[in-house]
C-alpha positions as CSV (number, residue, x, y, z in Angstrom):
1,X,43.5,-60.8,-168.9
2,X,46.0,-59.9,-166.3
3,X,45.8,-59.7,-162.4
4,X,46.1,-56.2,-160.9
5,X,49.7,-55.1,-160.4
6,X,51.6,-55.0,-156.8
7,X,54.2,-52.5,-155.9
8,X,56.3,-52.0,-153.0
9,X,56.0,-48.7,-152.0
10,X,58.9,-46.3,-150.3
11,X,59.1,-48.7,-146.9
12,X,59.4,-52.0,-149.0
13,X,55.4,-53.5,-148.4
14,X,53.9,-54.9,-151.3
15,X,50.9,-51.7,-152.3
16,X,48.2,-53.0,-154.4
17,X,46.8,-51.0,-157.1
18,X,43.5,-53.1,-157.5
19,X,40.6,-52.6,-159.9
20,X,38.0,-55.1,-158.3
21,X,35.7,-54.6,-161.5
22,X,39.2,-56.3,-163.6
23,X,39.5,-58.8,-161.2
24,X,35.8,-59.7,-160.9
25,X,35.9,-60.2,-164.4
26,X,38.8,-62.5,-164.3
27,X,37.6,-64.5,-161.9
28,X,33.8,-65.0,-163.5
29,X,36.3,-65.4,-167.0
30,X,38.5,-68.5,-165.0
31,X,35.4,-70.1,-163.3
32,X,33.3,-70.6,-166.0
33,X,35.8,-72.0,-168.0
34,X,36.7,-74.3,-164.9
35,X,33.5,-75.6,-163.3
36,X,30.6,-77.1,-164.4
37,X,27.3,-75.3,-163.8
38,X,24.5,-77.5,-162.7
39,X,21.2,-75.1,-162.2
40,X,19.5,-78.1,-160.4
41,X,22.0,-78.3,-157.8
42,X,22.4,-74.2,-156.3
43,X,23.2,-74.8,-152.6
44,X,26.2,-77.5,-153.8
45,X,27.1,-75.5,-156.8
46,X,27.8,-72.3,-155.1
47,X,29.8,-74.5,-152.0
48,X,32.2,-75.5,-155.3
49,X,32.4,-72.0,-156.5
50,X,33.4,-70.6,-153.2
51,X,35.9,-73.2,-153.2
52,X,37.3,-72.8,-156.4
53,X,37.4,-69.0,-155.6
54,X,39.6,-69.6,-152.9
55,X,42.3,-71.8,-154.4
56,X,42.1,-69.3,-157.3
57,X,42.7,-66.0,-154.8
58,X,45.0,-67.8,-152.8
59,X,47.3,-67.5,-156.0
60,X,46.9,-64.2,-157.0
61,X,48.9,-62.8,-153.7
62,X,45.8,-60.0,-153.5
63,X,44.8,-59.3,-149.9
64,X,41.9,-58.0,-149.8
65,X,39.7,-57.1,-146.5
66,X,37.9,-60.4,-144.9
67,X,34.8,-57.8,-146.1
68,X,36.2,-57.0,-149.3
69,X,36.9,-60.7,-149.8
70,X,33.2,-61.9,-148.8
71,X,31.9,-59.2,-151.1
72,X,33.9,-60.1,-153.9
73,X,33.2,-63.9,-153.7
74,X,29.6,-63.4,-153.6
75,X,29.2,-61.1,-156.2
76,X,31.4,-63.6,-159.0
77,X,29.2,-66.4,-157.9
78,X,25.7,-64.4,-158.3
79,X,26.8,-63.4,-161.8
80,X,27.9,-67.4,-162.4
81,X,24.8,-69.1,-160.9
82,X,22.7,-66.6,-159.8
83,X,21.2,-63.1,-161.2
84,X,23.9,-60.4,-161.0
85,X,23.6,-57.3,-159.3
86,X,20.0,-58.2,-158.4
87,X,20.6,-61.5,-156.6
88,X,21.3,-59.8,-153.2
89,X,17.9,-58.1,-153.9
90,X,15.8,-61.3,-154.8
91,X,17.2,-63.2,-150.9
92,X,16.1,-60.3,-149.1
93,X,12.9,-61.5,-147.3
94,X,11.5,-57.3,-146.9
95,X,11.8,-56.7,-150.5
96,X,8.8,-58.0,-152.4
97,X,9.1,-56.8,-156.1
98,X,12.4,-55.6,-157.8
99,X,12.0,-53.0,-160.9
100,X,15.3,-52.5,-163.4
101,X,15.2,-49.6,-165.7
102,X,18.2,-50.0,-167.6
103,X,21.1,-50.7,-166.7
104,X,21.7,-47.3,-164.4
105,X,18.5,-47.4,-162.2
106,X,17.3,-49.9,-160.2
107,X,14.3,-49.7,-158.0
108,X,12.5,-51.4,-155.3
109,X,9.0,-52.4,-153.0
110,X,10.1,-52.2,-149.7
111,X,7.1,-52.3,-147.1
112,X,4.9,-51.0,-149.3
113,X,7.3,-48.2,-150.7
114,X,9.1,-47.8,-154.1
115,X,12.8,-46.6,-153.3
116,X,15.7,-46.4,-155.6
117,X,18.8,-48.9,-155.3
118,X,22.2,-47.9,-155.3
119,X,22.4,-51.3,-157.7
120,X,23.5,-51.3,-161.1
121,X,24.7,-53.0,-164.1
122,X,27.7,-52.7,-166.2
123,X,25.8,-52.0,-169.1
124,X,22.6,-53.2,-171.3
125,X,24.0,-56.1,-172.4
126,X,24.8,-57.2,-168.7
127,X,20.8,-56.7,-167.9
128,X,19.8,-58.7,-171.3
129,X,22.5,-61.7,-170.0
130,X,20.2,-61.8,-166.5
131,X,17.2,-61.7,-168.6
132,X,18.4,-64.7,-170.7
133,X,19.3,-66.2,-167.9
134,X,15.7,-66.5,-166.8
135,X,14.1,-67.3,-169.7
136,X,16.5,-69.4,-171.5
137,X,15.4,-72.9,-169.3
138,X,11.8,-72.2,-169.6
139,X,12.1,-72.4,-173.3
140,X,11.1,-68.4,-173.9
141,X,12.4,-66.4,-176.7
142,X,12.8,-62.5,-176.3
143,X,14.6,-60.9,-179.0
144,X,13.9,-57.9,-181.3
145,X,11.0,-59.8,-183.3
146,X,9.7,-60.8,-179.4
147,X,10.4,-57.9,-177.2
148,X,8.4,-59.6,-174.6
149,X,7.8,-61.9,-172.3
150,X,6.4,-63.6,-169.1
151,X,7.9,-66.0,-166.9
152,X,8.6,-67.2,-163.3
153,X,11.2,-67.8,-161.2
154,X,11.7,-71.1,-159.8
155,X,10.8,-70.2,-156.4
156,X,7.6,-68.9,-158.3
157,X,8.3,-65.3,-158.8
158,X,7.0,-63.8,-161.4
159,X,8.6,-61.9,-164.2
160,X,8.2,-59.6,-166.7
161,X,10.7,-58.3,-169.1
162,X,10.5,-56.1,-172.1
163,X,13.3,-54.9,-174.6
164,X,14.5,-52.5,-177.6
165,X,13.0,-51.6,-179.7
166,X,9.6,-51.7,-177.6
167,X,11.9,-50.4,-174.3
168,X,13.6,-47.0,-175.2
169,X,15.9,-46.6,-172.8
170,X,16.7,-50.0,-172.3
171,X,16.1,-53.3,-171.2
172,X,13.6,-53.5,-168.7
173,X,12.9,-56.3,-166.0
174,X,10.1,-56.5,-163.0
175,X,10.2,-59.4,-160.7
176,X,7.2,-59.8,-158.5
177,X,9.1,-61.9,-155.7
178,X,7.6,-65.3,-154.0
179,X,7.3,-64.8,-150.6
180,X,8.4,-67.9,-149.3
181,X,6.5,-68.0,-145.8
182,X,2.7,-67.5,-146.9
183,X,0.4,-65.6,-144.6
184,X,-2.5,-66.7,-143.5
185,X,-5.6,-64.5,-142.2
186,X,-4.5,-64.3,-138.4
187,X,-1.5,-62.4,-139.6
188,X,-3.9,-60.0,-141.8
189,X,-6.0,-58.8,-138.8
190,X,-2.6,-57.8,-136.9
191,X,-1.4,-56.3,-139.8
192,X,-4.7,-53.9,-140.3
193,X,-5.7,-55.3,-143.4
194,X,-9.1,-56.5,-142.3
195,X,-10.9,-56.9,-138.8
196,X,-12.0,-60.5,-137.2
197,X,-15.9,-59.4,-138.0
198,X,-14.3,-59.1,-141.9
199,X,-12.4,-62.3,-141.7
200,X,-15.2,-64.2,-140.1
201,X,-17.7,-63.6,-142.2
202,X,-15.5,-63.8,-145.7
203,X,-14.9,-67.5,-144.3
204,X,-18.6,-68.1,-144.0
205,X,-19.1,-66.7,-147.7
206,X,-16.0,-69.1,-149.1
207,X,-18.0,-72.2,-146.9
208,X,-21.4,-71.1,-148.0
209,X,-19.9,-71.2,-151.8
210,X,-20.7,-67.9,-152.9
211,X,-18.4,-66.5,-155.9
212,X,-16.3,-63.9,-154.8
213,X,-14.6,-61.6,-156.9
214,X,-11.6,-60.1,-155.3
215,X,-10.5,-56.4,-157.0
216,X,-7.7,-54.2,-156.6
217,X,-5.2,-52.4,-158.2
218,X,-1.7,-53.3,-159.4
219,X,0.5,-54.5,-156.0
220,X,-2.7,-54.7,-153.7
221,X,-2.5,-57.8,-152.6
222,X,-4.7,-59.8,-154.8
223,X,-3.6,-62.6,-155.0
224,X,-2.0,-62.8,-151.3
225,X,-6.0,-62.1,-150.0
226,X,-6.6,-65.2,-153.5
227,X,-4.9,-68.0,-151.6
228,X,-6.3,-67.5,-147.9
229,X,-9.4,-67.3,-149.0
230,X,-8.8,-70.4,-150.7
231,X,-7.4,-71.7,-147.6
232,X,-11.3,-71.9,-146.5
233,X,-12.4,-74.5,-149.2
234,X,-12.9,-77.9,-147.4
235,X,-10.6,-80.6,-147.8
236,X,-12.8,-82.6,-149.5
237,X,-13.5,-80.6,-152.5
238,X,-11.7,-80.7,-155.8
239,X,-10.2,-77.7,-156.8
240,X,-9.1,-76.7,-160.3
241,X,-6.7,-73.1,-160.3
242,X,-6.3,-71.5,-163.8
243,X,-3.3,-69.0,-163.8
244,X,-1.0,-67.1,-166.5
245,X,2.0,-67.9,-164.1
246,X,1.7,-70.5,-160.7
247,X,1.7,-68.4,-157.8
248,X,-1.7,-69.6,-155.7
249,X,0.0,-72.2,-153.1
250,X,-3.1,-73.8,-151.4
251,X,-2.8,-76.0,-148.7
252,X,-5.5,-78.8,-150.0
253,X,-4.3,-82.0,-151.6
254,X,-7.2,-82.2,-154.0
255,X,-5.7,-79.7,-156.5
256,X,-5.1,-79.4,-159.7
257,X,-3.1,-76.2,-161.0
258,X,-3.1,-75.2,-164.9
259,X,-1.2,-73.2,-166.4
260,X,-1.1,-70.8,-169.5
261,X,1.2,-71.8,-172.5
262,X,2.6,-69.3,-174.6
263,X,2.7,-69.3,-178.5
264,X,5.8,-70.6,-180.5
265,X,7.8,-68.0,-182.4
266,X,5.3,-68.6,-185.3
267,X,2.6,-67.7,-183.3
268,X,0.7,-71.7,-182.9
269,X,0.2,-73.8,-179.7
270,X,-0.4,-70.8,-177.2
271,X,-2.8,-71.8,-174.3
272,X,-4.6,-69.4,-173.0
273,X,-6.9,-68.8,-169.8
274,X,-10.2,-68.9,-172.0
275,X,-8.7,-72.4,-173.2
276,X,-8.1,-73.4,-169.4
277,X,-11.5,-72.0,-167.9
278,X,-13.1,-74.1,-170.5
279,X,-11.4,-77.1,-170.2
280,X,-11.9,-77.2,-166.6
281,X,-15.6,-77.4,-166.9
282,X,-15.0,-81.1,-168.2
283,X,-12.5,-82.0,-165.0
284,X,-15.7,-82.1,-162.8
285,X,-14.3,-79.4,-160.2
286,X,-16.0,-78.6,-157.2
287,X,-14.4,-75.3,-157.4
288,X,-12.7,-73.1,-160.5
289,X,-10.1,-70.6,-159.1
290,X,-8.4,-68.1,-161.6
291,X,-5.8,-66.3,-160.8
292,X,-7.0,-63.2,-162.8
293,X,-9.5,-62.6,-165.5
294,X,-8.0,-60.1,-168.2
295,X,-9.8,-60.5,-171.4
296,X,-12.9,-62.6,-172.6
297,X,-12.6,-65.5,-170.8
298,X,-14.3,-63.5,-168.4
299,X,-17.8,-64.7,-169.9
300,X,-16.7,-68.5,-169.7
301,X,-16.1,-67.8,-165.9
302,X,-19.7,-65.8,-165.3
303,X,-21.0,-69.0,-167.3
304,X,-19.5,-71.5,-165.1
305,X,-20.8,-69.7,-161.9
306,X,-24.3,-69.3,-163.5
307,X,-24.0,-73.1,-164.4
308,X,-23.6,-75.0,-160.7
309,X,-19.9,-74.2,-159.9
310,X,-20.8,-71.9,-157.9
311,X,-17.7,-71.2,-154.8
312,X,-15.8,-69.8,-157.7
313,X,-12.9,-67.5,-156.7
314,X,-11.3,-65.2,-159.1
315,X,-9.7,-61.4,-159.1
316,X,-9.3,-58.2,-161.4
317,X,-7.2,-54.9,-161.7
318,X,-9.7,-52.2,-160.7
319,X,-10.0,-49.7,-158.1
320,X,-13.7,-49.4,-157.0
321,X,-16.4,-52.3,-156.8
322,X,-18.5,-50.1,-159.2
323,X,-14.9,-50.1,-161.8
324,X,-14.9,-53.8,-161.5
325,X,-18.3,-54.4,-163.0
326,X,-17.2,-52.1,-165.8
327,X,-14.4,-53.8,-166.4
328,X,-15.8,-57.4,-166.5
329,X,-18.7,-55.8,-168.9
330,X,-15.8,-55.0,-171.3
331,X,-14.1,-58.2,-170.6
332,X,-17.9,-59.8,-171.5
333,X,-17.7,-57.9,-175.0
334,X,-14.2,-59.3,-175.8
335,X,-15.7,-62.5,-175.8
336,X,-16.9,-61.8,-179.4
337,X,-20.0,-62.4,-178.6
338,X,-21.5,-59.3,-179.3
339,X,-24.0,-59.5,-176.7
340,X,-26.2,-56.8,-175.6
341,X,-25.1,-54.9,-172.5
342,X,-28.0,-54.9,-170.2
343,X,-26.9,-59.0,-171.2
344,X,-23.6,-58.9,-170.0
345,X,-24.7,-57.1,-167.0
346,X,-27.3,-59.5,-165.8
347,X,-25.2,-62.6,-166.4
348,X,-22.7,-60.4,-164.3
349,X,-25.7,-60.0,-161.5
350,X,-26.4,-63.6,-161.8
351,X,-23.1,-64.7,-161.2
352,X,-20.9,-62.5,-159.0
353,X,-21.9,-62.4,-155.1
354,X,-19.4,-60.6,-153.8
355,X,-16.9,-58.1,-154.6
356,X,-13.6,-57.6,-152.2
357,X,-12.0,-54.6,-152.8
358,X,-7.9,-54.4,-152.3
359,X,-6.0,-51.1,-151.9
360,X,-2.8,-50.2,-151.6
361,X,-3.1,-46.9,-149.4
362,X,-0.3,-43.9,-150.0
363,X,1.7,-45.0,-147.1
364,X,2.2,-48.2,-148.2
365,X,-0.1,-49.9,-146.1
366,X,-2.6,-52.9,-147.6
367,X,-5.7,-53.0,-146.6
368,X,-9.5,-54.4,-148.1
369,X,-11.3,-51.4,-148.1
370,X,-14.5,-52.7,-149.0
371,X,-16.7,-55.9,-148.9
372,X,-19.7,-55.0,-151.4
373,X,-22.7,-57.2,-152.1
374,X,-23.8,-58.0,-155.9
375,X,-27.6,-57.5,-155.0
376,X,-29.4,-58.1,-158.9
377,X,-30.5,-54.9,-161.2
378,X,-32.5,-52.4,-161.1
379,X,-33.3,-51.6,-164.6
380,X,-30.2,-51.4,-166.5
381,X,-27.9,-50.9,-163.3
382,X,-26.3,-53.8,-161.0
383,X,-27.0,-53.2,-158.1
384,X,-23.9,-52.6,-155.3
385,X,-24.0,-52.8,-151.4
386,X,-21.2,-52.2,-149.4
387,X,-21.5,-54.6,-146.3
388,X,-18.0,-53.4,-145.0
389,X,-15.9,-50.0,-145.6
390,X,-12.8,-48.3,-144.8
391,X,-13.7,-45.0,-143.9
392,X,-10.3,-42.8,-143.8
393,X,-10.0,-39.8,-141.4
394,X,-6.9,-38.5,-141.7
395,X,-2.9,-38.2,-142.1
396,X,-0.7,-39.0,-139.0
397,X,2.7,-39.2,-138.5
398,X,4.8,-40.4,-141.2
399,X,2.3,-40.3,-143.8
400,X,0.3,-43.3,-141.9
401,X,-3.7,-42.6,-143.7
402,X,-5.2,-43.4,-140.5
403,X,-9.0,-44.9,-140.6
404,X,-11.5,-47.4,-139.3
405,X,-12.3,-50.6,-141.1
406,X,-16.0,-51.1,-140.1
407,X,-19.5,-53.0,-141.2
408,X,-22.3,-50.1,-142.5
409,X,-25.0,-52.1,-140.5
410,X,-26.4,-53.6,-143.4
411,X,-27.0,-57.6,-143.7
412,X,-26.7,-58.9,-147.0
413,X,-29.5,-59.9,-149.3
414,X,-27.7,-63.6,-149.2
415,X,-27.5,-64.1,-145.7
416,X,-29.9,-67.2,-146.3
417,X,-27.4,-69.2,-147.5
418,X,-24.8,-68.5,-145.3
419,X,-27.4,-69.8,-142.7
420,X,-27.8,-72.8,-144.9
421,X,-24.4,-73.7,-144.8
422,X,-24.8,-73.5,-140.9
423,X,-23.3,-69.9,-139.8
424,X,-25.6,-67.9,-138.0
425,X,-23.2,-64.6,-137.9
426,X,-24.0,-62.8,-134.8
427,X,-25.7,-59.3,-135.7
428,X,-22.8,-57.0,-134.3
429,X,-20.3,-58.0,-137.6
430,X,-22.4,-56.8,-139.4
431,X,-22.3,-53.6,-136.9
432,X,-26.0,-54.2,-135.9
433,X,-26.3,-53.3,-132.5
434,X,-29.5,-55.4,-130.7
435,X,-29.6,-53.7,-127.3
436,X,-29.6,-50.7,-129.3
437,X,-32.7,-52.0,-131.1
438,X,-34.4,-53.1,-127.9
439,X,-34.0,-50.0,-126.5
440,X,-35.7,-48.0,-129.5
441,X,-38.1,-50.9,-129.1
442,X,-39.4,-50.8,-125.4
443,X,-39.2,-46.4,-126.0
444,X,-41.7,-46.7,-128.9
445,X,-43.9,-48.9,-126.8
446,X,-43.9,-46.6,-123.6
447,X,-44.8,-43.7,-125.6
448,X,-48.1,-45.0,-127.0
């Protein structure tokens, strides 16, 4: 292709008439014939492209702003090495999931809110190079006979992308991005996620080895609220995590992280969670974390709590405590099984101790909204107890849902074995006030 023309114009300077799509185009063309991409080596590989750039637009007489210039170098490069127009997206540290519709829309998380990019490709093919681009080392397929698939980053982001013909308008991609600095529970409490009472005495369950069951809906903050609380398991237990795509990051050096496999084009040597859960029961773990149970493997996890691994950690997509025991009773049934309900529900009673509720508030805003205790059955019903609740008062400025995170002043049914494991939690986190007590106390006496 040709370089953009230069005219003098009436006072004899040189006047560019510049496409900056053309010459983009004949840069990427130029450099990819030139240098030699190495994936493994980014930081060096991009230093070679900017060079090569340079000695490339020194020739072309083009002078562009220093701006211009900057803009132009990075954009050729993230299309070389990097991801095209989403790259600059994917390195900013506030944006935590990145959502392409097509090649014309391009959306984003930002604190909590979805906002729409000015971002976009030059077309479908464009989108479905990127998507290639991601899956193609991993050794995943996604054509028109596989329309589908999972992956991750390497910095551990996680991908999903989904084409024609299953994708009307287009080629779709979602990238759950990897924060790279991980927060930790200190950080949580400032944020308003959860109070010290909360924190203290979910560290006291994870100690005490209760199984906790963390629930939320899509973009709560599973799995962020998944690895502190794993951040409580002592040192000197051997933990086994179980996850579709790595993303847990704990801090332990007894770990050992498995994950899923999927099927060949013929459809053979998939791996699944249900194969993983099961497996791990024969790595003699101290602990089984999953990263989320989705389907019948569900039943293998119950089983290994009800079994002596208790300290299990795991977490679901649903919105209430009360929709998280349905959904693990369906997930029970897909076991194939075909147990009984009133079954399912007391291995479910058996096994879970706890349920941590996630939400993602209207405003953006992250917060566990409830702590609930798995307290047995009564008849055919398991039986729920919130121990902590965000109760929501209002709508202040900006949208902010304002509310109070607080304990209901009820102590859990398994407070015996967080004594066991040597915490004696004060009565006020639980919100029981003694003087209080007392006071009713020395009142009822006087009055006899």
């Amino acid at each position: 292709m040709s370089l953009p023309s230069i005219q003098p114009n009436q006072t004899g300077q040189l006047q560019q008439s510049i496409d900056l799509d053309k010459i983009k185009s004949f840069l990427i063309t130029t450099l990819t014939k030139t240098v030699e991409i190495n994936p493994d080596q980014p930081v060096q590989q991009r230093q070679t492209i900017y060079k090569s750039l340079a000695q490339i637009y020194a020739k072309t007489g083009l002078t562009l702003t220093k701006a211009e210039q900057e803009k132009l170098f990075r954009e050729v490069t993230d299309e070389i090495i990097g991801y095209g127009p989403i790259q600059a997206l994917l390195d900013d540290p506030d944006i935590s999931e990145v959502m392409v519709n097509g090649s014309s829309q391009v959306y984003i998380e930002l604190k909590g809110k979805v906002i729409k990019t000015e971002v976009v490709f030059q077309n479908d093919h464009h989108v479905m190079r990127i998507i290639n681009r991601i899956v193609a080392p991993l050794g995943r397929l996604i054509d028109v006979d596989h329309p589908t698939v999972d992956a991750r980053l390497p910095d551990g982001s996680r991908v999903n992308a989904v084409i024609p013909p299953v994708a009307i308008d287009g080629p779709s991609l979602t990238i759950r991005k990897f924060g790279k600095e991980r927060l930790n529970m200190g950080q949580m409490i400032s944020l308003g996620s959860l109070t010290e009472s909360m924190s203290t005495f979910l560290n006291a369950c994870v100690i005490a080895r209760l199984n906790l069951l963390i629930s939320g809906g899509t973009g709560s903050g599973k799995t962020t609220l998944l690895n502190i609380l794993s951040s409580f398991i002592p040192e000197d237990e051997r933990i086994v995590t179980i996850e579709d795509a790595a993303e847990l990051r704990l801090q332990q050096d007894h770990v050992v992280r498995l994950e899923t496999k999927p099927s060949k084009p013929d459809g053979s040597g998939a791996v699944t969670i249900r194969d993983l859960v099961r497996n791990s029961l024969r790595m003699r773990p101290d602990r089984i974390v999953v990263g989320e149970v989705r389907g019948g493997e569900a039943l293998d996890m119950l089983q290994a709590m009800n079994t002596g691994h208790d300290g299990s950690l795991t977490t679901l997509h649903a919105n209430t405590p009360r929709d998280a025991i349905s959904r693990l009773e369906t997930m029970v049934l897909m076991a194939g099984l075909d147990l009984p309900i009133r079954v399912a529900r007391e291995q479910i009673a058996s096994a879970v101790d706890l349920i941590v509720q996630t939400t993602r508030l209207r405003d953006g805003a992250r917060k566990v909204t409830q702590i609930t205790e798995v307290g047995g059955m009564e008849g055919d019903t398991v039986v729920l107890t919130d121990i902590f609740k965000f109760d929501a008062t209002g709508v202040g400025a900006e949208g902010k849902i304002l509310g109070e995170l607080k304990p209901t002043g009820i102590r859990p049914i398994f407070s015996h074995k967080l004594e066991q494991a040597g915490f004696k939690l004060k009565p006020e986190v639980y919100g029981i006030n003694m003087n209080d007590i007392l006071s009713q106390g020395r009142r009822a006496n006087r009055s006899r």
